[in-house]
C-alpha positions as CSV (number, residue, x, y, z in Angstrom):
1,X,18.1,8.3,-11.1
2,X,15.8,10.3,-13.4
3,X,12.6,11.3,-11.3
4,X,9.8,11.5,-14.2
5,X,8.0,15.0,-14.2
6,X,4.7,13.6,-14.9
7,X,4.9,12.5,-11.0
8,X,4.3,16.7,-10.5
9,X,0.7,15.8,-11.2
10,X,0.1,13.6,-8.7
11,X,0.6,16.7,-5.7
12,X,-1.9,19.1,-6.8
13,X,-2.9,19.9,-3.2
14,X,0.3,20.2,-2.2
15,X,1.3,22.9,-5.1
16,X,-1.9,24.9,-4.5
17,X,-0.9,25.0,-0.8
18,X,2.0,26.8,-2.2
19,X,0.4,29.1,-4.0
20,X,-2.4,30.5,-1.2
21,X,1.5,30.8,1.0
22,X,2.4,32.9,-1.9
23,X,-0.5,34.8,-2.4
24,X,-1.0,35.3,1.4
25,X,2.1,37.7,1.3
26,X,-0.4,40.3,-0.3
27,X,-2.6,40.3,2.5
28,X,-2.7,41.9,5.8
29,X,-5.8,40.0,7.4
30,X,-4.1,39.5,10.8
31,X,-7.3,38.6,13.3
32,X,-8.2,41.3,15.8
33,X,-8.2,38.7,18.8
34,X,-5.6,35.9,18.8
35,X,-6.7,32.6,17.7
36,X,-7.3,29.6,20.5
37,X,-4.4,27.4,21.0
38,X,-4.3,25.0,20.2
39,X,-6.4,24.9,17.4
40,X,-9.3,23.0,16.4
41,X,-8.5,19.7,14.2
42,X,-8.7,19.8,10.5
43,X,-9.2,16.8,9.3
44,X,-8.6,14.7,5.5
45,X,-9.3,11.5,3.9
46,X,-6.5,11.1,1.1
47,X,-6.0,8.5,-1.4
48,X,-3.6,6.4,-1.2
49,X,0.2,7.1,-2.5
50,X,1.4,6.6,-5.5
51,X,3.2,3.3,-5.1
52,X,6.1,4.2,-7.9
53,X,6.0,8.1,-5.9
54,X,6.9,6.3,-3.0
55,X,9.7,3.9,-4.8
56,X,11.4,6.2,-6.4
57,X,11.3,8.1,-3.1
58,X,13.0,5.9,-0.8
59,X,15.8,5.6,-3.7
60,X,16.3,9.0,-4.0
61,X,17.0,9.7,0.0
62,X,18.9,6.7,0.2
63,X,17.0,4.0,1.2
64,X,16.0,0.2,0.1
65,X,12.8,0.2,-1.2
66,X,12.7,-3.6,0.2
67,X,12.9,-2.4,3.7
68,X,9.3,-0.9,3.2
69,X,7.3,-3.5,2.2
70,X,3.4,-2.9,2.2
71,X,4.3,0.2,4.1
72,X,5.2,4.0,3.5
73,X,8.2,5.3,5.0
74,X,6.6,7.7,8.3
75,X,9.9,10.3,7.1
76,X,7.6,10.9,3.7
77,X,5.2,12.2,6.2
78,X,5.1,16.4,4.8
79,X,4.2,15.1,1.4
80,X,0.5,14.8,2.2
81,X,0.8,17.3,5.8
82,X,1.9,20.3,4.0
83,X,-1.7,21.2,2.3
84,X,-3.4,20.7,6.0
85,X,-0.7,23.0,7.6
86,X,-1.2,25.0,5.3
87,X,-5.4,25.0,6.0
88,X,-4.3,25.6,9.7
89,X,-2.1,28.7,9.7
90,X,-4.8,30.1,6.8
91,X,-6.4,33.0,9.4
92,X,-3.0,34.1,12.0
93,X,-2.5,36.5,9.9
94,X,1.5,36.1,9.6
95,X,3.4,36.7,6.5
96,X,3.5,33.0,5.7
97,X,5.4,33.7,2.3
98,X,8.8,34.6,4.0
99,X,8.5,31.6,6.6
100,X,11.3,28.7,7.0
101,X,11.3,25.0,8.1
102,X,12.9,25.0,11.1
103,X,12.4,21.7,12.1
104,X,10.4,18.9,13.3
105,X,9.6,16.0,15.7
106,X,8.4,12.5,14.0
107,X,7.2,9.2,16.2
108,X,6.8,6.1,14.8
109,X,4.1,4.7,16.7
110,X,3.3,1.8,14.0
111,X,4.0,1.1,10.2
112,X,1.9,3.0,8.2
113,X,0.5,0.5,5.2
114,X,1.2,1.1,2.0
115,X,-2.3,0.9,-0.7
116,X,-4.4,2.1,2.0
117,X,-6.4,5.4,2.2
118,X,-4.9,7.9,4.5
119,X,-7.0,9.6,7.9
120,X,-4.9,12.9,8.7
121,X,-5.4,15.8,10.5
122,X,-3.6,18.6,11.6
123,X,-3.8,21.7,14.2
124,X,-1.6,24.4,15.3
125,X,-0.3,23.5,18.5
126,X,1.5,26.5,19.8
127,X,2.3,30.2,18.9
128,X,6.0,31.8,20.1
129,X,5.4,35.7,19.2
130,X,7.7,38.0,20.4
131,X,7.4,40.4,17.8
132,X,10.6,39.8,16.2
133,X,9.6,36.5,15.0
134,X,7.2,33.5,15.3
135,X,7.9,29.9,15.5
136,X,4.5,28.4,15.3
137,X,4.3,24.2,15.6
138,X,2.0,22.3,14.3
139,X,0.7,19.0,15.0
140,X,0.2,16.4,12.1
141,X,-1.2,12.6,12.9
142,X,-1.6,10.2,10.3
143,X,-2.8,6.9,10.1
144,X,-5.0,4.6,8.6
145,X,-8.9,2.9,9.3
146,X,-6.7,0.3,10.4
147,X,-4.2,1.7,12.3
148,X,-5.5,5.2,13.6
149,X,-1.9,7.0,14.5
150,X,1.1,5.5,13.2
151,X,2.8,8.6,12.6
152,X,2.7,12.0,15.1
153,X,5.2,14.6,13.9
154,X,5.3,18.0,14.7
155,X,6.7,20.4,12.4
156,X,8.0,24.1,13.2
157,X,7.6,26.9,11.7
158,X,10.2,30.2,11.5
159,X,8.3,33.5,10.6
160,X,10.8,36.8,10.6
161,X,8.2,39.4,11.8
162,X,8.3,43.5,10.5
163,X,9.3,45.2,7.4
164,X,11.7,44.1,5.3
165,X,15.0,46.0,5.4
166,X,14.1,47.5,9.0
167,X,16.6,48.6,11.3
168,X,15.5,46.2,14.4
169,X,16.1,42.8,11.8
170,X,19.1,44.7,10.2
171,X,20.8,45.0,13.8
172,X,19.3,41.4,14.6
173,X,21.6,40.1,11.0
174,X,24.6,41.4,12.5
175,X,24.4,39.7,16.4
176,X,26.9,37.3,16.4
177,X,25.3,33.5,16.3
178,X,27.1,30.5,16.6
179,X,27.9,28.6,14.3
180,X,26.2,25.1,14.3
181,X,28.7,22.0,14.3
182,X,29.4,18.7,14.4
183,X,31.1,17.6,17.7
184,X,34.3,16.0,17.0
185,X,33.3,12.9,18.9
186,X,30.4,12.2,16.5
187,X,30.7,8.5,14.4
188,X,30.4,9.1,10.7
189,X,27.8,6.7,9.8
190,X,26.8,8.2,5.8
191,X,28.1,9.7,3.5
192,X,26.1,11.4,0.5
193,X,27.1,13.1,-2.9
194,X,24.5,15.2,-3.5
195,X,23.7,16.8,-7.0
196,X,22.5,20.2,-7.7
197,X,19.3,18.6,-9.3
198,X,18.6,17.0,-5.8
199,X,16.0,20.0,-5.5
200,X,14.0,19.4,-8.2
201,X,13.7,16.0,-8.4
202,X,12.4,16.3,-4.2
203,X,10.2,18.7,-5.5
204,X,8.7,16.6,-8.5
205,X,8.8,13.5,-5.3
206,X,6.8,15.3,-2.9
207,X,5.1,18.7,-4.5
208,X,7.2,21.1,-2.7
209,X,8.5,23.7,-5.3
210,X,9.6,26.4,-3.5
211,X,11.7,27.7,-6.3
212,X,14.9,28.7,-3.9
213,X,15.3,24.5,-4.2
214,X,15.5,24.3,-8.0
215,X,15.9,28.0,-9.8
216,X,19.4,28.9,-9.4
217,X,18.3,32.6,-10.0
218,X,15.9,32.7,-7.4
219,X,18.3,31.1,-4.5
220,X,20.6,33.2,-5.2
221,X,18.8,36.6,-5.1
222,X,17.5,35.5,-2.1
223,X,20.8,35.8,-0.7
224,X,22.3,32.0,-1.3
225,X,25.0,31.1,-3.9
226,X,22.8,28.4,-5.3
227,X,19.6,26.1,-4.9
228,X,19.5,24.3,-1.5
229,X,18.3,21.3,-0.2
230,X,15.0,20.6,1.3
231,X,15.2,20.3,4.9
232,X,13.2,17.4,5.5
233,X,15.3,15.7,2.5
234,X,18.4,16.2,4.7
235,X,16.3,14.7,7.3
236,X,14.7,11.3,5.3
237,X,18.4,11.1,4.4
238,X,19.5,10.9,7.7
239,X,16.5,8.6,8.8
240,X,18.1,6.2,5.9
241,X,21.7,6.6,7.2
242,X,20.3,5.2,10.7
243,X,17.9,2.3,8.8
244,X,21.0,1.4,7.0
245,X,24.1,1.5,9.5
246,X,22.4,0.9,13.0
247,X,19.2,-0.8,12.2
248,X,19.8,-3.3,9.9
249,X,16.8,-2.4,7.5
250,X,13.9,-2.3,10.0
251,X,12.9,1.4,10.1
252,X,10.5,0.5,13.2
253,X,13.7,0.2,15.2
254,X,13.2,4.3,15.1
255,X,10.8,5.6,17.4
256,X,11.6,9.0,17.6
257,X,13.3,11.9,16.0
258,X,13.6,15.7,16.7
259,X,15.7,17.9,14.5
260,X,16.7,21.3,13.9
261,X,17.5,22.8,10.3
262,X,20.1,24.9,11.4
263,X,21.8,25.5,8.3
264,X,20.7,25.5,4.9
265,X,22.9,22.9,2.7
266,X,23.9,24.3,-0.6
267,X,23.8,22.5,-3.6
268,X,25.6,20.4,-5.1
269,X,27.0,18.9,-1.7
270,X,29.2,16.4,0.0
271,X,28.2,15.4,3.6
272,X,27.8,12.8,6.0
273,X,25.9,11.9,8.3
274,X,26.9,11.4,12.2
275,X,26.1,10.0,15.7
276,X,27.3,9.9,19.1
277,X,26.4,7.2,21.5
278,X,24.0,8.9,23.3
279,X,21.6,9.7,20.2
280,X,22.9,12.8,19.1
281,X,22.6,12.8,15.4
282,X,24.2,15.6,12.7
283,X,24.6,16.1,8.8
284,X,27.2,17.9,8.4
285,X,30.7,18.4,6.5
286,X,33.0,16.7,9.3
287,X,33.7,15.8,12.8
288,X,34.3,19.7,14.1
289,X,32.9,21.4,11.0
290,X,29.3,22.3,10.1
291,X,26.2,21.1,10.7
292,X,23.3,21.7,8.7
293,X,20.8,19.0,10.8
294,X,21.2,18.8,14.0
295,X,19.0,16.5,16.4
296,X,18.1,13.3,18.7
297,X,17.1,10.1,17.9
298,X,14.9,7.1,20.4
299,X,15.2,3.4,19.2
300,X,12.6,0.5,20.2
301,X,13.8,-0.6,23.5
302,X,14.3,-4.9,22.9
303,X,14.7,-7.3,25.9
């Protein structure tokens, strides 16, 4: 499926988010006292989304556009959080230009309706410095005049702290890490072919054009062999694999996922995706090979 470009002009907060991250890599305005934790609210009244955006969304991470009627999937949450986060971390001071998605947390408290204007704020919740690196969370609810909080998520941030190139993160490189897997007891539930325009057409689907998703050139001389995926498309496409294969079509059976981007997925790609009985949940390349999601999932509890 062709994702029109002229959808790019509906995420104009989201793109200029991207560029104050950019540009914030040319400052140093790191605040003499740290900031309180957590942070005040900031706070937004948006319009309401695009209902073809949100079609053509669903269809592209795998899902039935049928299963959301008069509602907005809660997993398209970052499309209108990113510009907010953004707002929140604007001040710490960190090099917000070289951070990664490590993650997030998402509850579905209600179903979020579709057509209706959206109340969302945002704060930074907590601040992990050990001078090495931060991993600062954040804390996005969403709702509507209707239904106040349908959607808490937290999202995670992965900041590498000093120089570039020096000697402390060069050792830090070479520490032997484990390498994340799937257990071989894991279900395969999904599967996905994904191509190696996946990026782009996310990007033109929710505003998030971080080149190293769709520039070939620029993934790679950032050290990858080629473009990879979003992490929170790995993650709506997992969300879909459970909607489809243990819930019937009723994405309010999910009430709450936490994930960690532990690897990034190169493009184009082959995986599935993969449970255990006790909610575990993967995407990955096989039973005992790589993951590149791990995480936990909650379902409604039914008499």
């Amino acid at each position: 499926m062709a994702v029109p470009l002229r959808y790019t002009l509906a995420h104009g907060p989201v793109i200029a988010a991207l560029g104050r991250v950019a540009l914030s890599g040319l400052r140093n305005d790191k605040p003499a006292h740290p900031p309180a934790i957590p942070s005040p609210w900031i706070e937004a009244r948006l319009s309401p989304r695009p209902p073809e955006i949100v079609r053509d969304y669903i269809r592209h991470v795998g899902g039935d556009p049928g299963w959301y009627r008069n509602r907005v999937p809660a997993h398209f949450f970052p499309e209108w959080s990113f510009p907010l986060g953004e707002r929140a971390l604007e001040g710490l001071g960190y090099p917000l230009a070289r951070g990664m998605n490590a993650g997030c947390r998402m509850e579905n408290r209600a179903p979020l309706p579709a057509g209706e204007p959206l109340h969302v704020r945002a704060r930074i919740e907590s601040i992990d410095d050990d001078g090495k690196r931060a991993i600062i969370v954040q804390k996005v609810i969403t709702g509507t005049s209707r239904v106040p909080e349908a959607i808490v998520a937290e999202m995670r941030v992965f900041i590498p702290l000093g120089s570039k190139g020096s000697k402390d993160r060069k050792g830090d490189a070479k520490r032997p890490t484990a390498r994340p897997t799937v257990p071989s007891s894991a279900h395969e539930i999904g599967f996905a072919r994904i191509s190696d325009r996946a990026g782009l057409d996310f990007a033109k689907l929710t505003g998030d054009f971080n080149p190293i998703h769709w520039l070939a050139p620029y993934a790679r001389a950032s050290g990858f062999r080629s473009v990879i995926l979003h992490g929170f498309s790995t993650f709506a496409r997992a969300i879909e694999a459970l909607n489809r294969a243990r819930f019937a079509g009723d994405p309010m059976r999910l009430k709450v996922i936490d994930a960690r981007f532990s690897r990034p997925l190169v493009l184009p790609a082959r995986v599935g995706v993969y449970t255990t009985s006790d909610g575990g949940l993967w995407v990955g390349d096989a039973p005992g090979g790589g993951a590149y999601l791990e995480g936990r999932f909650e379902t409604e509890t039914r008499p």
